[in-house]
C-alpha positions in Angstrom: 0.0 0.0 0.0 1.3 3.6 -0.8 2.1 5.6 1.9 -0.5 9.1 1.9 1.7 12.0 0.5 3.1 14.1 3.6 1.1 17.3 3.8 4.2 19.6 3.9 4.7 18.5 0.5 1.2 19.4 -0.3 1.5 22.9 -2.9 -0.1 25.4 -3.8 1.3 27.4 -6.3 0.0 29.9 -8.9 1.3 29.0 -12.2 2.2 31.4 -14.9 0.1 34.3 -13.1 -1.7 37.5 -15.1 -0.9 40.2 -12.7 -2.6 43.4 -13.1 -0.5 46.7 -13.4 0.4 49.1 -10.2 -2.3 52.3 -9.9 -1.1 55.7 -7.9 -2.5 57.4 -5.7 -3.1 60.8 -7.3 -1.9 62.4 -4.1 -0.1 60.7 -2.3 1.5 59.4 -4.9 1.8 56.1 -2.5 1.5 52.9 -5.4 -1.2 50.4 -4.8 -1.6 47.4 -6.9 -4.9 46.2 -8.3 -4.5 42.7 -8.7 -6.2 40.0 -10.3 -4.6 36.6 -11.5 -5.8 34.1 -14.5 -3.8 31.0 -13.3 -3.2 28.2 -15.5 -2.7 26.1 -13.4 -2.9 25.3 -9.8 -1.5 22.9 -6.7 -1.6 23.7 -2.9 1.2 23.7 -0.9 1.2 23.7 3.4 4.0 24.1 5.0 4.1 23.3 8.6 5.4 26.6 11.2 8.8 25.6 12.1 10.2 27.0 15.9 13.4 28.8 14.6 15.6 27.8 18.0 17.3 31.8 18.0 14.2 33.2 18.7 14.5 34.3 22.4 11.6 34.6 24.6 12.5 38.2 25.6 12.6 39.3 21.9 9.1 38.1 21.8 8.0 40.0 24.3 10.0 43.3 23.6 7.5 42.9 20.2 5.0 43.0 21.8 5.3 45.4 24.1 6.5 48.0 21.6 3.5 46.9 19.3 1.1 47.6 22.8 2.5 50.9 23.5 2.0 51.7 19.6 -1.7 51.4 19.8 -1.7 53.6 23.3 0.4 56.2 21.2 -2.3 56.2 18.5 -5.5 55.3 19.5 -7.5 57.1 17.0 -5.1 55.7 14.1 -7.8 53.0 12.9 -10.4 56.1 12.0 -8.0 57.6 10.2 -5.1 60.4 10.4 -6.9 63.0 10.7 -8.9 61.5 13.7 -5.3 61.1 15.4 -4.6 64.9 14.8 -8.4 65.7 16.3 -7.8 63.5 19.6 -4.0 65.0 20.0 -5.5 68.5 20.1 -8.6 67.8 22.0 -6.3 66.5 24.8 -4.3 70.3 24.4 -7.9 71.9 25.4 -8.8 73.0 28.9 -11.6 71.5 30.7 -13.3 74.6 30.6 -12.8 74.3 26.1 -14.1 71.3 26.1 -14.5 67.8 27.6 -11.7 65.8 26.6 -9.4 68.5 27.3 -6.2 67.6 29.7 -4.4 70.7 30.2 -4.5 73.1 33.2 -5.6 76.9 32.8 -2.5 79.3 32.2 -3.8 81.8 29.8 -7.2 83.9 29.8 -8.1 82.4 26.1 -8.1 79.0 27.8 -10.8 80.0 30.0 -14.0 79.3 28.6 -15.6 81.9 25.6 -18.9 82.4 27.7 -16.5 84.1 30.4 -14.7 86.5 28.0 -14.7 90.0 28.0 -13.7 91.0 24.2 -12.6 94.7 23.7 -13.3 96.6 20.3 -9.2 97.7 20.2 -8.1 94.3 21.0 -10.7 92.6 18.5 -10.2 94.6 15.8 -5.8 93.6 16.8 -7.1 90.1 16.4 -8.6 90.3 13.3 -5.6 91.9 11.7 -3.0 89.6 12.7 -5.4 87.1 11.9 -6.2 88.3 8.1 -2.3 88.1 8.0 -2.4 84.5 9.1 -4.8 83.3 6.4 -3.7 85.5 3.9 0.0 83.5 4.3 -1.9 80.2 4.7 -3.7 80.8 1.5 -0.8 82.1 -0.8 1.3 79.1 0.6 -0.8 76.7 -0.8 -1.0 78.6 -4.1 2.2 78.5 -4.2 2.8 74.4 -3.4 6.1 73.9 -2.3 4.8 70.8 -2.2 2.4 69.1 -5.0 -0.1 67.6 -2.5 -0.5 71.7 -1.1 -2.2 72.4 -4.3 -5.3 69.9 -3.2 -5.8 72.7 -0.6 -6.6 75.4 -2.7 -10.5 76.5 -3.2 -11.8 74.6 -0.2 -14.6 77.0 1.0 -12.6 77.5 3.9 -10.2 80.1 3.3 -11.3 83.7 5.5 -9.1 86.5 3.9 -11.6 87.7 1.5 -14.2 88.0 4.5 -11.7 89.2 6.8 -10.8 91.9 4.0 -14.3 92.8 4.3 -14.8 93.1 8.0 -11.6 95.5 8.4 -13.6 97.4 6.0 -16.2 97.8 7.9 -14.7 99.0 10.6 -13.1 101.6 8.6 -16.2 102.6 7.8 -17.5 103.0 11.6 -14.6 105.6 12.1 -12.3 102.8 13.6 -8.5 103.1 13.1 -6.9 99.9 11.2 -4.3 98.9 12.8 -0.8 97.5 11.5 -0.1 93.7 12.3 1.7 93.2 15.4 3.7 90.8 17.4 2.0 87.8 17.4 0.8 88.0 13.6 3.8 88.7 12.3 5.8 85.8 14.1 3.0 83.0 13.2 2.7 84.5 9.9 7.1 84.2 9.2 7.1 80.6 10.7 4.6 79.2 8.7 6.6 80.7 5.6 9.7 78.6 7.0 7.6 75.5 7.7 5.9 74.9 4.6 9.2 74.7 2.8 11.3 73.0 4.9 8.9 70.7 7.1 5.4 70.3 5.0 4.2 67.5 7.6 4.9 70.3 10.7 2.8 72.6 8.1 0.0 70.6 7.9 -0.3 69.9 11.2 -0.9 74.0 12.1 -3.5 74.1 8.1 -5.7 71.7 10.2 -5.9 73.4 13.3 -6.2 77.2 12.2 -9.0 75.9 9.7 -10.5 73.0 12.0 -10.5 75.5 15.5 -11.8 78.5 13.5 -15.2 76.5 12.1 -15.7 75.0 15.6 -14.5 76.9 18.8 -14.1 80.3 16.7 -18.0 80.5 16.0 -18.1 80.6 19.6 -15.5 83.4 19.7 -17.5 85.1 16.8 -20.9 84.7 18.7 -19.6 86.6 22.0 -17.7 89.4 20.3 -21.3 89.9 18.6 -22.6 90.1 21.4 -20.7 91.9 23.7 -19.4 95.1 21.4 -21.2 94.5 17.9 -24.9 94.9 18.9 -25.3 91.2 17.8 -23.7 91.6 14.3 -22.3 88.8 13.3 -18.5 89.3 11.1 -18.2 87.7 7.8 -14.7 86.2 9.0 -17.8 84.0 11.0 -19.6 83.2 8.1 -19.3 80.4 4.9 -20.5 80.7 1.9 -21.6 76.7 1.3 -22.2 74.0 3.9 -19.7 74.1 6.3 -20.2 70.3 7.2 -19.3 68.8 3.6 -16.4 71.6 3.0 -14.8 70.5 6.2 -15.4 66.9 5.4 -13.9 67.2 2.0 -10.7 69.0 4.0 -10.6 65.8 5.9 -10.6 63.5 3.3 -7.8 64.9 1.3 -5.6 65.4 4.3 -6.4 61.3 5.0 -5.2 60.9 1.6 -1.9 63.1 1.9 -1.2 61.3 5.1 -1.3 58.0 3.6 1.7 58.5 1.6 3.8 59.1 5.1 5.4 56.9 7.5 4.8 56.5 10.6 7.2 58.5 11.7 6.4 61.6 9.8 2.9 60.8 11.4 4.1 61.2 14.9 6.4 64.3 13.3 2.8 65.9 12.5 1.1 65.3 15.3 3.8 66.6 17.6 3.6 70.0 16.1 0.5 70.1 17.6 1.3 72.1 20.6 3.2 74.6 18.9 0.2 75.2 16.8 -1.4 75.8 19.9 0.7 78.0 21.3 1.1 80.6 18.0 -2.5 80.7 17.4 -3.4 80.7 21.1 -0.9 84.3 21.1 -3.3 85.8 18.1 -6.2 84.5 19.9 -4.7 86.4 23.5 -5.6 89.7 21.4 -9.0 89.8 22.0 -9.2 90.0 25.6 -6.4 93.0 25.1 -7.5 96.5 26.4 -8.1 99.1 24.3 
């Protein structure tokens, strides 16, 4: 009687495969390969696990340990990078900004918006420095140092234009424009140097100027109206569109951008985080100045 063929020489081999060609990612420019085979031909093959004997029981566990505190490092990273950028900068709000927020009070901006006392001279400082902020945000994506900056452009998002008109207005009230100052001027310059030299450190502060100005800075919008603009409302408050889908299309393209990085330029993003915080938080600071 034959003796049964061992399974481990069992095969399972495509024969003579049709493989399909490699798409890009328009963005990203990360390949992905749409495959499909038309075998000719086909055996099985199992191969049983073999125990290789230099594999050390601590370098097992150093695995997974580093794989564990991956996931603790990331734990939005399943929904998405932009998700991972949302959850770091939730975590940089105050309780008083919002819910998931981790960090103690320092500055009066942290405090929360319903406890403000906006001044006209300080407001109209803000929006200034502010115009100069988007206005620099919006030419350096015209510009696109960096291919992928160009998928920025046209969003719905972008405030100069209604900034521009806003400073009108106050001209118009018999309010003296000021120049930019300080805190403008410096965001303004390092974004410049950023989006040239460090375009993941850039996109990390594009997200949270745009993001924390369509959530937290209707807030902002809403009490200045209230408090010195006899419940007018500023344009640099306002969107032409819905503000939902614009802001979801945002997201999706920063997704794609991000998918074409490693992890490490990841975590290089998301570490900016804080200094994104801190620029915009000095611009912010200008409200609450005296006049």
């Amino acid at each position: 009687m034959a003796s049964p063929t061992p399974v481990s020489q069992f095969k399972y081999v495509f024969s003579e495969p049709n493989l399909a060609t490699t798409f890009q990612n328009p963005i990203s420019g990360k390949p992905k390969l749409g495959s499909f085979f038309l075998p000719r031909r086909l055996s099985v093959q199992f191969q049983a696990p073999r125990w290789d004997s230099k594999m050390s029981l601590k370098a097992v566990t150093v695995s997974a340990t580093t794989a564990e505190n991956a996931k603790k490092r990331h734990p939005a990273e399943s929904k998405g990078f932009v998700e991972e950028m949302r959850f770091v900068a939730m975590k940089l709000h105050t309780k008083d900004q919002a819910k998931e927020g981790e960090k103690e009070i320092s500055q009066p901006e942290e405090r929360s918006v319903v406890m403000w006392e906006p001044t006209t001279g300080g407001h109209l400082r803000f929006l200034v420095d502010s115009k100069l902020v988007f206005d620099t945000l919006e030419k350096i994506v015209a510009d696109a140092a960096y291919p992928y900056y160009a998928e920025f452009r046209n969003t719905g998002l972008e405030r100069s234009a209604s900034l521009a008109k806003d400073l009108e207005w106050f001209r118009e009230q018999g309010h003296v424009i000021p120049e930019p100052s300080s805190p403008g001027l410096t965001y303004a310059q390092y974004l410049k140097e950023l989006s040239v030299k460090d375009p993941q450190a850039f996109i990390c502060h594009f997200y949270n100027i745009y993001f924390a100005h369509s959530a937290g800075g209707r807030m902002v919008g809403k009490k200045v109206a209230e408090k010195i603009l006899d419940e007018k409302v500023l344009e640099f408050y306002k969107w032409d569109g819905q503000l939902s889908q614009m802001l979801q299309n945002v997201r999706d393209k920063l997704d794609e951008v991000a998918e074409g990085w490693t992890r490490e330029e990841k975590n290089h993003c998301l570490e900016e985080t804080e200094k994104s915080f801190k620029l915009s938080g000095e611009v912010l600071r200008l409200i609450l100045v005296s006049s």
